[in-house]
C-alpha positions as CSV (number, residue, x, y, z in Angstrom):
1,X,-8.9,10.3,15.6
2,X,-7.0,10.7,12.2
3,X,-7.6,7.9,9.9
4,X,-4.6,7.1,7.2
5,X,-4.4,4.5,4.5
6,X,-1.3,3.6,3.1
7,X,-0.7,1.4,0.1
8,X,2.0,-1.1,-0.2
9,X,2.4,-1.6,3.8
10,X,4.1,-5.3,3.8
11,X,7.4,-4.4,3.7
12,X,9.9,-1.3,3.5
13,X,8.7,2.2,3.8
14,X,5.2,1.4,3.8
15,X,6.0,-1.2,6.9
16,X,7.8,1.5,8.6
17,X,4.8,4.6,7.4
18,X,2.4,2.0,9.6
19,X,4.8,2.2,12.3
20,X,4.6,5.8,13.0
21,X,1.3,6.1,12.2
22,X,0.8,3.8,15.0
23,X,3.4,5.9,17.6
24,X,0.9,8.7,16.7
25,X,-2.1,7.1,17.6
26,X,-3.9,7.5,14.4
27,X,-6.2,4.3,12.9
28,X,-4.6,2.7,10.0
29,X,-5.9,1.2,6.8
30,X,-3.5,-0.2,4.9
31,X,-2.9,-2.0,1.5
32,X,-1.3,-5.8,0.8
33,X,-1.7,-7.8,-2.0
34,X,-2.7,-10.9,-0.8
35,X,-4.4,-12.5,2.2
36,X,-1.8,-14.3,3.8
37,X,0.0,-10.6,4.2
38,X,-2.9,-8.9,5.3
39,X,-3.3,-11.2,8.5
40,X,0.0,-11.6,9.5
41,X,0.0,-7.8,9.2
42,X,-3.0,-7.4,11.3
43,X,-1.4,-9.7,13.8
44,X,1.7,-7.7,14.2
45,X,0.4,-4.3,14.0
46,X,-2.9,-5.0,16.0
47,X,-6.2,-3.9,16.1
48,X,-5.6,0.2,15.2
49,X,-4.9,-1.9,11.9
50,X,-6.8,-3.0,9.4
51,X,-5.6,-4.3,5.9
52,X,-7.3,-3.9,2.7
53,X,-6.5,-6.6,-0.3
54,X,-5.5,-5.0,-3.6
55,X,-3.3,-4.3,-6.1
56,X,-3.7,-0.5,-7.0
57,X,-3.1,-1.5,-10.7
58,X,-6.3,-2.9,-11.1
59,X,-8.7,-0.1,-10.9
60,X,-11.8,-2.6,-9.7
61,X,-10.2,-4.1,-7.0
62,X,-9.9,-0.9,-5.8
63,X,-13.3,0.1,-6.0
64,X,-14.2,-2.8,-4.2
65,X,-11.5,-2.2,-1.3
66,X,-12.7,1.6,-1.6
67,X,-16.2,0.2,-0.9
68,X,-15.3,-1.7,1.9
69,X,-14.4,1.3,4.0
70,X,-16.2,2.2,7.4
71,X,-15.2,5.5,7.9
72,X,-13.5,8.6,6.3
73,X,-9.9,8.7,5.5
74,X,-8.0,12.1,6.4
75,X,-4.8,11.1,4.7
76,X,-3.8,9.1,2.0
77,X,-0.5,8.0,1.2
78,X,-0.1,6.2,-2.2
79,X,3.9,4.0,-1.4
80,X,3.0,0.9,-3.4
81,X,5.2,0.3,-6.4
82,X,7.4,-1.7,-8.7
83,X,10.9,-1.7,-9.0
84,X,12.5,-0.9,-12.4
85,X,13.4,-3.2,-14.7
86,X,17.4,-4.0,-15.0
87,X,17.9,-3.0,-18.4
88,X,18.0,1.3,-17.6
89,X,20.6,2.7,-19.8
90,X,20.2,5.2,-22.3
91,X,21.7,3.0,-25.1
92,X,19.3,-0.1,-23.7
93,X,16.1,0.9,-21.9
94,X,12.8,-1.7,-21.1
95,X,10.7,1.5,-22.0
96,X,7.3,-0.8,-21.2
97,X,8.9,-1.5,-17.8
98,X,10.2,1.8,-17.1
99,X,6.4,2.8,-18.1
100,X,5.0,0.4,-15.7
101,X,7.6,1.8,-12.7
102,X,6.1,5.5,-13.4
103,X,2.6,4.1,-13.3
């Protein structure tokens, strides 16, 4: 069976990536960042899913979720992300948060 972990899978595209990855029939691994989202998560998507606690900002949290693995993944799909900050104009640009939306 294909194994995917997807980042960001609360809400939005990564809500709907779990979705299909579920019609297919693959075993999903996917990423919240905090607990209370990770079992309500589980309880929707049932037990093909299994969420994974971290922010993928924070490089040892990652590691740790990384460690925490059972099994190999085949595909990776990195969706979690920040908005942009408001101020986006040429004349008036966050640069630090338009750094942090890249990131």
């Amino acid at each position: 069976m294909t194994t995917i972990l997807i980042t960001g899978t609360a809400r939005g595209i990564g809500r709907a990536l779990c979705e299909e990855a579920l019609r297919r029939g693959w075993g999903l691994i996917g990423s919240v960042r905090d607990a209370e989202a990770a079992m309500a998560l589980e309880a929707e998507l049932g037990a093909r899913f299994r969420a994974l606690v971290f922010d993928v900002t924070d490089a040892d949290a990652v590691a740790k979720a990384a460690a925490k693995l059972d099994r190999p993944v085949d595909i990776l799909i990195n969706n979690a992300g920040v908005i942009g900050p408001d101020r986006q104009s040429a004349l008036d640009m966050d640069f630090d948060g338009f750094a942090l939306t890249l990131a």
